[in-house]
N, C-alpha and C positions, 0 to 999 in steps of 0.2 A: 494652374497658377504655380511658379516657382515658388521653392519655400524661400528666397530671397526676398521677392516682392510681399510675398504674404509676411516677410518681417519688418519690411519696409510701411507696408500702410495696414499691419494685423491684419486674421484670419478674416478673410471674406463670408459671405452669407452664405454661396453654395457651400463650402466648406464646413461651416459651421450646422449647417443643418443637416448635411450629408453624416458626420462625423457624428452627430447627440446620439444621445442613445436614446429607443423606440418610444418609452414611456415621453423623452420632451416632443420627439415627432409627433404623438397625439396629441400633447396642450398644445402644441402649435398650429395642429392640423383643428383640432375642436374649438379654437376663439375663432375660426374661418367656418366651422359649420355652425356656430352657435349664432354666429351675427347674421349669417345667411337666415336663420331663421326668427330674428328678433323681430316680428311682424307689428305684435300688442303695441311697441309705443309710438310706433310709425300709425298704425292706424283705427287705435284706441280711442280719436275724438270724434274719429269719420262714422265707426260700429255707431257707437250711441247716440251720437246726430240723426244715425238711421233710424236707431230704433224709438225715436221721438223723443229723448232727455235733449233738454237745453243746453244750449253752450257753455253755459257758467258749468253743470252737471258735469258734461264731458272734462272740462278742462279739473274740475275738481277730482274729478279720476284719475288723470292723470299726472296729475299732482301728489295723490294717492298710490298711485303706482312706483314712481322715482322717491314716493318716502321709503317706501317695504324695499326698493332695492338698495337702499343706507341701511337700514335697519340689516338688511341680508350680509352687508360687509362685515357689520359690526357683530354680529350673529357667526358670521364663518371665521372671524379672525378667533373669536374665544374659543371656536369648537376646533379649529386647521388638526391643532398634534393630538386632541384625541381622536376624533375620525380618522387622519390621511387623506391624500387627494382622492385615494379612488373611490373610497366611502362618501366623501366630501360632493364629489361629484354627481356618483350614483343619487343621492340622496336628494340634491338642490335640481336634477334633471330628471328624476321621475315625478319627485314633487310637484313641480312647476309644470308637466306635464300634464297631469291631475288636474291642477287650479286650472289650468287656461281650459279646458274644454268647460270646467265648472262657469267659468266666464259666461260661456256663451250661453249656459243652459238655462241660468238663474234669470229671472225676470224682477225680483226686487232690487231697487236702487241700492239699499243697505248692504245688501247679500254680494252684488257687484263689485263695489266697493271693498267691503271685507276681503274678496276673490283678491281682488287685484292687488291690494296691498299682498297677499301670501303669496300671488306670483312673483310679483318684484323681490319680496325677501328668498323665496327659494331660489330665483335664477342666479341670486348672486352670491347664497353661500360656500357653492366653490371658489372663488375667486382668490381668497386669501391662501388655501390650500395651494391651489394647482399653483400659484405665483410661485409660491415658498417651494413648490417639489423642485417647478422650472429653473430657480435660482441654485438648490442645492445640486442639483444635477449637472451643473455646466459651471466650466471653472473658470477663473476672475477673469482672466484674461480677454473672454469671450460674454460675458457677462451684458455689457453694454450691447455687441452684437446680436446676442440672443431675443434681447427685449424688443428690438429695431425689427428681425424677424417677425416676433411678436404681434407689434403694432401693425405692420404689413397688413396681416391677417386679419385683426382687425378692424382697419380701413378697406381694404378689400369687400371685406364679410359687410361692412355698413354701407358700400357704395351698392352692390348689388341689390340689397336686401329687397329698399323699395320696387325695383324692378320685379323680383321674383314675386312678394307679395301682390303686385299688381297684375300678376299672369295669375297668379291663384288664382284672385278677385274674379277677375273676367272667368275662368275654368267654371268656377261656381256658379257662372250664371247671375254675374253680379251681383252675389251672396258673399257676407263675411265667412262662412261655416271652415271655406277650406282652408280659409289662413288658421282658423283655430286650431284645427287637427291638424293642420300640417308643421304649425310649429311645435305642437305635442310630440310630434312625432320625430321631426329634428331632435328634439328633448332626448326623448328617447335612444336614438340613434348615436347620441352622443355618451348616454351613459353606459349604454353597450360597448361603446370604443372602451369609454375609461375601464369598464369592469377588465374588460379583457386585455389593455394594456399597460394600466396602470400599476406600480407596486402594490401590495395592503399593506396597512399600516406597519406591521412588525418587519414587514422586509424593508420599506422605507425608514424603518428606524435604524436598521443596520446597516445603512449606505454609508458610506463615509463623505465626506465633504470635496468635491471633484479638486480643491484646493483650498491649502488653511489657510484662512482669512485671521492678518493680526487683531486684535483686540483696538479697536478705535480707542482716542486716550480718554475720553468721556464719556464712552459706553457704561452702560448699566453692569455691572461683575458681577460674578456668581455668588450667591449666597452663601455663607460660610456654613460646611458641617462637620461636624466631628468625623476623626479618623478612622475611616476602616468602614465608614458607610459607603463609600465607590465617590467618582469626582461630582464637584458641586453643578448644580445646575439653576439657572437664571429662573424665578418663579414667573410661569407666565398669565402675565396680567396688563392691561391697556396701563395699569397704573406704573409701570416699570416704565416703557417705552416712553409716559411725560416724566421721569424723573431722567434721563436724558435730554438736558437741556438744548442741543446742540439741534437734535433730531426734532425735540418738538418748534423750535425757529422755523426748520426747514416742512413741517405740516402745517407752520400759518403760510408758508410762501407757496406751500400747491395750494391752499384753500384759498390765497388771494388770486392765484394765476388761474384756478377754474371760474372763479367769477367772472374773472376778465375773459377767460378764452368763451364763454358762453353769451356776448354779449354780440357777437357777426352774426348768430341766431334768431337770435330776439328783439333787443335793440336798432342793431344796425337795421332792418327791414323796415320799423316802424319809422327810421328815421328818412329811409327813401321813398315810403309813400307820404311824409311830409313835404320833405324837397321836391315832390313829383318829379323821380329820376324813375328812368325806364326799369322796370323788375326784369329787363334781360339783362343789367349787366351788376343786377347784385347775383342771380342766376351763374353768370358766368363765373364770377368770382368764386361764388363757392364750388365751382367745378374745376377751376383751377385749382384750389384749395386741393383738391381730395387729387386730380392727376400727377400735381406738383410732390405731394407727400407719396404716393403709391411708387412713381418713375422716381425720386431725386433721392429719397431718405436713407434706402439700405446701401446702395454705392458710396454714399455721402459716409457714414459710418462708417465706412472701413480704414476711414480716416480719422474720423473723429473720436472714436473708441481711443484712439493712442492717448489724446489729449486729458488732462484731469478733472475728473466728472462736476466740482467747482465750476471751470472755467466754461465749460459747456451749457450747464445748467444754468449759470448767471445770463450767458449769453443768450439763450434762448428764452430765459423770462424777460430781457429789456426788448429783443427785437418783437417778441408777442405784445408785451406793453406799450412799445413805442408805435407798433404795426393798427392797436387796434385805436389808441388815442388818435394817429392821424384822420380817423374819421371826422374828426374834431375839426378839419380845416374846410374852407365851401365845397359842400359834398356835390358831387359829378361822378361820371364816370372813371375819369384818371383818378381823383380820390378813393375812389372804391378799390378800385384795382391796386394803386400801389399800396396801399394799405394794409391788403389782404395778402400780395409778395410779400410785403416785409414781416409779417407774426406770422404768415408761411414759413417763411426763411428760420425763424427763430424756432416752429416747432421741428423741422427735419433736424437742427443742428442742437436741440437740447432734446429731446422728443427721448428717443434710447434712453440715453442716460437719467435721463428724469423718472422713468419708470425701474431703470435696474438698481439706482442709488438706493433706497430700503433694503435691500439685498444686500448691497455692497458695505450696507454701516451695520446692520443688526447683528448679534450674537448670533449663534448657531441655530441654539433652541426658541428663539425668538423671532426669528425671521416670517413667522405667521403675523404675529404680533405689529411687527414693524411695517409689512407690505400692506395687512388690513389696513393700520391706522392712515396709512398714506391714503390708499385706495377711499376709504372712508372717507376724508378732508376734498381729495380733489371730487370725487363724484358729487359730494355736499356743496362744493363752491361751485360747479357745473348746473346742481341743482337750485341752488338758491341765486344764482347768478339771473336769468332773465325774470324773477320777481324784484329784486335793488333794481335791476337796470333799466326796468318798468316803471318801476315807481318813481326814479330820480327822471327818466325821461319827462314825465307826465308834470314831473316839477320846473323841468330846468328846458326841456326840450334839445336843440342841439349842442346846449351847452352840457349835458352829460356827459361828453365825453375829455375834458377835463378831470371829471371825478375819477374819470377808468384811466386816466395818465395817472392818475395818485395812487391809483390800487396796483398800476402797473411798477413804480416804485418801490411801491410795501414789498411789493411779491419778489423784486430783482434781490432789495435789501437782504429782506428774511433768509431767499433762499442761499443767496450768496454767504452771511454769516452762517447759515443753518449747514452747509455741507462743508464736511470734512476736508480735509485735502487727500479725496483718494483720488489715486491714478491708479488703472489698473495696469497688471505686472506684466510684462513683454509676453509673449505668446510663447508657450511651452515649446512649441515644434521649432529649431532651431537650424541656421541655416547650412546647404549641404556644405562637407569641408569641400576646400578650393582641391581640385586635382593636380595632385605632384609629377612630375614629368621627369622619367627615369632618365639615367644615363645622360642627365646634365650637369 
């Protein structure tokens, strides 16, 4: 790619991840090996069904499980700048390690239980870490691109997953054993990556910022100290990050946008074995879904990165709100389908940006602080999203989706008052000079 064109629609994907340096090639390449190996919540209700707990049991495990892994964001955000990412990781992937083969071994319901919540909190206590390194390591420009990279990897990593789990399955002889060990072992393999490519904390301390970020005018500012103590530094604490009011807007509008994006899961299904509409083309939809976002999203970005992370973000929470309310109209097949295009459409073209904005607003030293909180709201709205969407169904039945056009509003609102007006800054590499033509 010319450096014309790449100034024309910013640095492309190849680019940008040929270009990172080693340590982001491993967070990029580890959210692909880590999802490759998320086996436990795919097939966590199917084990215990086996092993003769009841479906209320199972499903209360795994309720269980998606709590510990909130609990794990909120857990890695307070710990990101003391550990570093590659402690952060080592720690949350041997851990997790540990607990999941403890899963299989334990035979009391209690014990199970206990497991699975300490698997869900270890898997996720790098998460704030490694965001924050991925962020500081790659400069504004690219920022948005980066995260698009990102997500790739992990839609990728979650399209496969069930596949590879289910060749386990069958390997084992129709036993769970070898999904346990094998995601242990994933676990493992990945904190091996980090150990060995990741910075430790003291060298990631003395990184410089791959580009200075101004001071948003509402950001939280550094704490004042006396002179000659060295420059001030933001105290870090969850309670910082809600006294930016600005920011915390923008964590009620991913908290209302995961409720809603968690509802073509949950909802939507129960509502097409009411209408008795075929399960091949709610089926289809969500395969759509994931081909549409894997082929359309990072080419899509190389444009949409130019644009100001507002204008993206807004637009992809109304076309996700508006995409999943249409269920709301007589549900059929074309219902299903357009439905799912359009909060398709709105995740490829907010999707990046929605995850690189806590990046792109937090302070420097804050940037753990800022990505957990996020990551923490939307997994929570993700998480709590098909128990509201359960329950308002069970009330309202097809008329719930009404209530998810309202939440789809909340969420456009919030987020659109909630983010700054950052645009990220033209792309460093500039275009070659025009060639002068002698002896004219």
């Amino acid at each position: 790619m010319s450096a014309r064109a790449e100034q024309q629609g910013g640095p492309g994907p190849w680019a940008t991840f040929v270009e990172s340096p080693l340590a982001v090639k491993a967070i990029l390449a580890g959210v692909v090996i880590n999802r490759l190996g998320a086996f436990l919540g795919i097939f966590l209700v199917l084990y215990l069904t086996a092993r003769g707990y009841s479906a209320g049991h199972a499903a209360f495990a795994l309720g269980a499980y998606g709590f510990g892994g909130v609990a794990g964001v909120v857990v890695g955000g307070a710990l990101a700048n003391r550990l570093g990412a590659r402690n952060a990781t080592v720690l949350s992937m041997t851990g997790s390690a540990f607990l999941l083969v403890l899963v299989y071994y334990v035979h009391s319901y209690p014990l199970i239980i206990g497991s699975v919540v300490l698997v869900g909190l270890f898997q996720t206590i790098y998460r704030p870490a490694s965001a924050a390194l991925l962020s500081e390591l790659t400069s504004d420009d690219r920022q948005v691109m980066i995260f698009g990279i990102w997500r790739l990897g992990l839609n990728i990593g979650t399209t496969l997953c069930p596949q590879l789990g289910f060749g386990l399955y069958r390997l084992g002889g129709h036993g769970y054993g070898m999904l346990f060990w094998g995601e242990a072992a994933v676990a493992v393999g990945y904190a091996v990556l980090a150990f060995l490519t990741l910075p430790g904390k003291a060298a990631a301390e003395g990184i410089p910022p791959a580009e200075d970020v101004p001071m948003a005018e509402d950001a939280p500012s550094a704490e004042p100290v006396e002179a000659g103590t060295g420059p001030p530094a933001p105290k870090e604490s969850y309670l910082t990050v809600l006294r930016d009011t600005r920011f915390t807007l923008f964590l009620v509008g991913a908290l209302a946008n995961g409720i809603i994006y968690a509802q073509y899961l949950s909802t939507l299904p129960l509502d097409i074995t009411r209408a008795h509409v075929g399960v091949f083309w709610y089926s289809l939809a969500v395969s759509i879904n994931s081909i549409v976002v894997i082929v359309v999203e990072l080419p899509l970005t190389r444009f949409t990165q130019r644009l100001p992370v507002k204008l993206t973000v807004g637009a992809g929470f109304a076309l996700i709100g508006l995409g999943e309310a249409g269920y709301g109209l007589p549900l059929g097949a074309a219902v299903i389908m357009i439905g799912t295009l359009v909060w398709t459409l709105g995740e490829v073209i907010g999707g990046p940006a929605f995850f690189a904005y806590p990046g792109l607003a937090a302070p420097p030293r804050l940037k753990a602080r800022y990505i957990g909180s996020f990551q923490l709201m939307f997994t929570a709205g993700t998480a709590i999203g098909p128990v509201i969407g359960g329950l308002l169904f069970q009330q309202l039945g097809h008329g719930v989706w009404p209530v998810v056009a309202v939440f789809g509003i909340v969420s456009t609102v919030f987020g659109v008052v909630g983010v700054r007006s950052v645009q990220p800054p033209t792309a460093s590499r500039q275009p070659d000079p025009e060639p002068v033509s002698e002896g004219v």
